[in-house]
N, C-alpha and C positions, 0 to 999 in steps of 0.2 A: 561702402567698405565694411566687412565684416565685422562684428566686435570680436576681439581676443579672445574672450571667455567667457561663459554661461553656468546656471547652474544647474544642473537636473535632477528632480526629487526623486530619491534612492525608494520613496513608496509606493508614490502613482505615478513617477515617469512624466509629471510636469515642469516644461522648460521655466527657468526663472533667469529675468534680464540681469546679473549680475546684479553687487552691491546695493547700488540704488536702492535696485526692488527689493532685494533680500532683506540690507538694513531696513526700510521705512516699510516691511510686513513684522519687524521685531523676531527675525533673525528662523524663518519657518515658511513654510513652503504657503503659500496664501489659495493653492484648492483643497489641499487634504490638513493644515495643519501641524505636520511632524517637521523637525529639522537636520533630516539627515539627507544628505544632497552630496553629488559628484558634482566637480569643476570640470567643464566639458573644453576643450582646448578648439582655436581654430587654425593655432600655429600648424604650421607641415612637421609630421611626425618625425619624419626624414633627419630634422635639423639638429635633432637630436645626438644624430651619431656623431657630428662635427665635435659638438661640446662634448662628447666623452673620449674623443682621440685627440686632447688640446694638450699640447705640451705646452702652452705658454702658464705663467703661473697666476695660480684662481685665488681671487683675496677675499672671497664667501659664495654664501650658496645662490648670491645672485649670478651665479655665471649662466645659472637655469635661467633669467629673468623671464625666456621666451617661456616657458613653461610653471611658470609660477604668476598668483592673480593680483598683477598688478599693472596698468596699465603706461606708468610716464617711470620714467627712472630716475625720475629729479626728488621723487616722493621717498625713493628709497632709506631708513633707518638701518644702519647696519654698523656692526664692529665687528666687523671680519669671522663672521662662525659659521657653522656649516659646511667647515672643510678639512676636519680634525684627519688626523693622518689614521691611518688603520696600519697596527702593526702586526706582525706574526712573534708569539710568544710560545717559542722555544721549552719553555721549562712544562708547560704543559703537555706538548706534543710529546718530554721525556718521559712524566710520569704516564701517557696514556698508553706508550708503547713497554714501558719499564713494567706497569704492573695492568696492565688488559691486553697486549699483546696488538696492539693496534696501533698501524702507522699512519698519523692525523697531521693536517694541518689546522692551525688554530689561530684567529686572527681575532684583533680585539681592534673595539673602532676607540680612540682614545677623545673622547669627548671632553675630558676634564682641559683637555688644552683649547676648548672655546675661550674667547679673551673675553667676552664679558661676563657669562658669570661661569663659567669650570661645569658646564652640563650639557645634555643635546636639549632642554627644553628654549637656550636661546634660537634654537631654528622658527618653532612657533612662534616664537615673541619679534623675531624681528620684519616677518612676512605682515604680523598681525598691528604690529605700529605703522609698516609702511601704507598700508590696506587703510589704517585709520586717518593717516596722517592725508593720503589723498583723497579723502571721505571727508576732510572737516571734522571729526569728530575729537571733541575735548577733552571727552570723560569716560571713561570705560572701567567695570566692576570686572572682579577673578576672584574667583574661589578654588584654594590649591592647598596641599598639603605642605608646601614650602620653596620646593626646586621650578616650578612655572610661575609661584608668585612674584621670585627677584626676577627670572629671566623678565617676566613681562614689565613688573614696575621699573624695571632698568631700563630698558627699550623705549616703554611709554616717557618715561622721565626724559629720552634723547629726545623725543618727537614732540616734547613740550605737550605731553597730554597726562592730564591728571588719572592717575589710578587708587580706586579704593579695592584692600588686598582683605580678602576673609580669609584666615588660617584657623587650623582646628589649636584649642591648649596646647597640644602632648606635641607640637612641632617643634622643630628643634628651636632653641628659643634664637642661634644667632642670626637664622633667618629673619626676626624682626627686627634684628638690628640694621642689616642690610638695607632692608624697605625702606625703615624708616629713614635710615643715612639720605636715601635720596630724594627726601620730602614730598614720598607717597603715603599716602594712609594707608595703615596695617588695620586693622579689626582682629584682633586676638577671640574667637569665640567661645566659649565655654562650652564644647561640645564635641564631637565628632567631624570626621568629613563631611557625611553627609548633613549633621545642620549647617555645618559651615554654608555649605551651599545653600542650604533653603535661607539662609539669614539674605546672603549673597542676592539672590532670586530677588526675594519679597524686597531687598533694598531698590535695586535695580527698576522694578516696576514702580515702587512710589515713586522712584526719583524723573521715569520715563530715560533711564540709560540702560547703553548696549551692557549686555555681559557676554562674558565667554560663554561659550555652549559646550563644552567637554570636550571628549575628545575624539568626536565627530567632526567639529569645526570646522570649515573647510578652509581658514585659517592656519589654524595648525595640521592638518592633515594634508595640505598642499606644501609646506615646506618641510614636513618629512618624511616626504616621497624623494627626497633627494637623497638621503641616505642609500638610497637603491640606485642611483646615479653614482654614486661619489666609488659605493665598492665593486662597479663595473669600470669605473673610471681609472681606480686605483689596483686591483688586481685584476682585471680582465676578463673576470668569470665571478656569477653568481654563487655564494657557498651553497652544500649541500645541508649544512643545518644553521638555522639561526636559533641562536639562545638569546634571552633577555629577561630579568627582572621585571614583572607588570604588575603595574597600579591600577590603573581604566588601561591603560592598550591602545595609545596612540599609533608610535610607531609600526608597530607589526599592521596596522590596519590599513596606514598608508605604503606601507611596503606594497601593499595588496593592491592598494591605490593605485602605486607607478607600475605593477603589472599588467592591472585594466587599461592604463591608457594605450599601454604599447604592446598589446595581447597581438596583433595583428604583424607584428614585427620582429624578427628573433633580434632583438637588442640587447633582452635584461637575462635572457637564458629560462632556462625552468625554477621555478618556484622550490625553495630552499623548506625542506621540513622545521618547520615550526615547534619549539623548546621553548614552554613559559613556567617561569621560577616563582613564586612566592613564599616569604615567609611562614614558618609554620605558626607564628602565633597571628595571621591573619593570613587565610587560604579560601578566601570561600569559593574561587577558580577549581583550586587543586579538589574541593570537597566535591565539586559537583561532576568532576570529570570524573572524578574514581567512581562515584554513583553509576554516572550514566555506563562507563563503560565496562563496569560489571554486570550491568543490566543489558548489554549488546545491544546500546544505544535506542532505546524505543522511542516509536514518535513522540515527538516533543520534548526530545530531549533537555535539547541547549534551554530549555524555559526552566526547567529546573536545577534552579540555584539557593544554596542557604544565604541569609543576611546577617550579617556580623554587627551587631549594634556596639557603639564605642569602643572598637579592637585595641587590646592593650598589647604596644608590639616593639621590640625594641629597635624599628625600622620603621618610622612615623612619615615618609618620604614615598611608603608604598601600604599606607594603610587606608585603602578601598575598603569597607568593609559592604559595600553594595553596589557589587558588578554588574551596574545595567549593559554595558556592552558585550557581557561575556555570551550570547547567543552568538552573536559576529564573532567573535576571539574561537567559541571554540567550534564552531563551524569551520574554520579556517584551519586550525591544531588538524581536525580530523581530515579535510581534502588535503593537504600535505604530508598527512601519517606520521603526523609528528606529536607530542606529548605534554601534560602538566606534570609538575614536581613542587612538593614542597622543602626546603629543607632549612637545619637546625637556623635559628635568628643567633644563638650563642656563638656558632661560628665565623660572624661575619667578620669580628675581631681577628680573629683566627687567618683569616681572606685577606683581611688586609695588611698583615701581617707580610702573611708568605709571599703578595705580591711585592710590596716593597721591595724583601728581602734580593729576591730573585733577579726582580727589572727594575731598583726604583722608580716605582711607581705609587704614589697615593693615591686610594680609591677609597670613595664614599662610600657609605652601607648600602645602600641599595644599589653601587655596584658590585660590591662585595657579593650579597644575594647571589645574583647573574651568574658571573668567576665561580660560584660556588655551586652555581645549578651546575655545571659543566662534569664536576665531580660525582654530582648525581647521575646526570645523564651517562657518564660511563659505569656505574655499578648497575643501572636498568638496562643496560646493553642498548641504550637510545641511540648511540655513535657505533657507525659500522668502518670495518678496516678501510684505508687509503680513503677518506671523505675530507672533505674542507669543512671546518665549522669556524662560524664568525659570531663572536660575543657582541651586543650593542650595551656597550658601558656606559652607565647612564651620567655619574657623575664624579668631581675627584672631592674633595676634605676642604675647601677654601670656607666653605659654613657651616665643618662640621669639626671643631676642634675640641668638642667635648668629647665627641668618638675616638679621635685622632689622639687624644691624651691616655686612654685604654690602648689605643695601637704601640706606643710607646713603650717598651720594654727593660732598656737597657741603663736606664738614669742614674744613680748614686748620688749620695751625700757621702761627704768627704768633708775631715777635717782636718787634716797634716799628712804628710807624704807617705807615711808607714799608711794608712789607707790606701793606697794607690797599688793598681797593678796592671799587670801590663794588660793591651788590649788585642785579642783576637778575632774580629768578626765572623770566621768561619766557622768558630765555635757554636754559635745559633741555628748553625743549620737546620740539625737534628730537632732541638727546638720549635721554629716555625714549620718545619713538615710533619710534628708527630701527628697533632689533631686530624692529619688527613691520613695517613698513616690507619691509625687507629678507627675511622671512620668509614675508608677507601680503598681498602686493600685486603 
């Protein structure tokens, strides 16, 4: 009988027998050494269409199971995520046509309504405990800016597996509250992202335990390949632009992921032009793109990228300041003719603001970012008339209530009745749209 799944190295094109092998080579291809690898499927591709015309209702993103790396469904770890609803928001589609003259739809995936932790990195986390959990494996290291270190120690904490969490200082500090609530170890480093990971690394090897490998994983890059399933599922057509906030570029790479498996089959539609947002006070994306492509892109482009040593950013959720995957990220940007953008970090407050306002909705900063690329991508003429663009919102405010207390606007003190006055909330209007207003128009 066949096995389900294999792995194949993305450098020499060496088959590797699934986990087993993978984990006990210490998570790398064992002829050439690199660990960047496709999850080769032996499921019938077919079967796929079945799961995307299911009207019965899905209670996570195991409804993939056939096509996600796990072999018994008893091992499964899950609290229902990976199947956050995607809404179409109106108030954008007014401003794009109100002030660019352009009739758009605009869908935003609402990941903040994941039940265990309010982000899309519980996708990775919970593919990656059930992987572990039918592996035996006890102990697993992560090294994360904040938003994959809960998702994962939450998950690992379900599957009764010990996690040790490396965060850089400048992370939001309620994320170690979280961690710790659930009697994983946090490691607060005194450093950057990237020591974080090198501590991460070096612990890892003395101890002889797995770590994450980024965000190549085929762990996390096989469970968010279903984002590509869920918005063929839910709207019926692939968008013509995807926007998204990036840190390392999981998502968008697995997007690219569920394209290659089902390249051979018109299932997921044409590939959605590519829109990546970053911070301006940590852009080393945005820098290298404007580089190359005022340079009309010469060989060896994508190799050249600046390094951002301890980015000071008021978005610590997306502060990469060393984009090792940004050769694949902007290879990708450019075969879909789609774009980098940086924009203001001061606005994100701003972003989060006018969503509220608009949809109650609270959005984290680094969804903010994203929401906010959108406004950029229409001043660079990035969105063309009558297109569908789908936002992937990374996360809502459940760990960020120090930001959330800046979103906040409307509060008083009050001492006696003569204080008091009456209350209008459409009065804010004006208010939460000027910054974009003045920005955007």
């Amino acid at each position: 009988m066949r096995k389900k799944f294999h792995f194949q190295c993305l450098t020499c094109g060496h088959e590797i027998d699934g986990f087993e092998e993978w984990f006990g080579n210490n998570q790398s291809c064992p002829k050439c050494g690199t660990n960047q690898v496709y999850t080769i499927y032996s499921t019938l591709k077919e079967n796929l269409i079945d799961l995307l015309k299911t009207d019965k209702h899905i209670s996570s993103l195991w409804h993939y199971f056939d096509f996600l790396p796990l072999n018994k469904k008893e091992n499964i770890v899950s609290d229902g995520e990976g199947i956050s609803p995607i809404q179409r928001w109106k108030f954008l589609e007014d401003f794009a046509r109100n002030h660019y003259g352009l009739n758009v739809e605009v869908y935003v995936n609402r990941n903040d309504y994941s039940p265990a932790t309010g982000t899309f990195k519980d996708k990775g986390a919970t593919v990656a405990a059930s992987v572990l959990k039918e592996h035996g494996i006890k102990e697993y290291v992560v090294a994360s800016t904040g938003n994959t270190a809960n998702a994962f120690a939450q998950y690992l904490a379900k599957a009764g597996i010990s996690a040790s969490i490396f965060v850089p200082q400048d992370s939001l500090r309620e994320n170690f509250v979280h961690i710790g609530s659930l009697g994983q170890k946090v490691y607060i480093v005194k450093g950057d992202y990237a020591y974080a990971k090198k501590l991460a690394k070096e612990y890892a090897e003395k101890n002889g335990l797995l770590i994450s490998i980024g965000n190549m994983d085929p762990l996390r890059l096989e469970a968010k390949k279903t984002t590509a399933f869920e918005i063929i599922r839910q709207l019926g057509k692939m968008p013509d632009v995807y926007i998204q906030a990036i840190s390392g570029g999981t998502s968008p790479l697995a997007l690219e992921k569920a394209f290659h498996d089902f390249q051979n089959l018109d299932i997921l539609g044409e590939k959605p032009r590519m829109i990546f947002i970053q911070g301006d006070r940590c852009d080393p994306q945005v820098q290298a793109w404007k580089k190359a492509k005022a340079a009309g892109f010469p060989e060896g482009w994508e190799h050249d990228y600046p390094v951002i040593e301890n980015p000071k950013t008021l978005v610590p959720t997306l502060a990469t300041g060393n984009p090792v995957l940004y050769p694949r990220l902007a290879k990708l940007v450019k075969r879909t003719g789609g774009e980098y953008f940086s924009v203001n970090e001061e606005m994100a407050v701003d972003t989060s603001r006018l969503v509220a306002y608009e949809v109650a909705v609270k959005v984290g900063p680094a969804s903010a970012i994203g929401i906010l690329g959108f406004f950029e991508a229409l001043k660079n003429n990035a969105i063309k008339d009558n297109e569908s663009v789908f936002i992937n919102m990374g996360e809502g405010v459940r760990r960020a209530i120090t930001f959330l207390e800046e979103v906040s606007y409307t509060t008083e003190q009050v001492t006696d009745i003569t204080d008091l006055k009456r209350f209008d909330r459409c009065k804010y209007k004006d208010f939460v749209w000027k910054p974009f207003y003045e920005h955007y128009t």
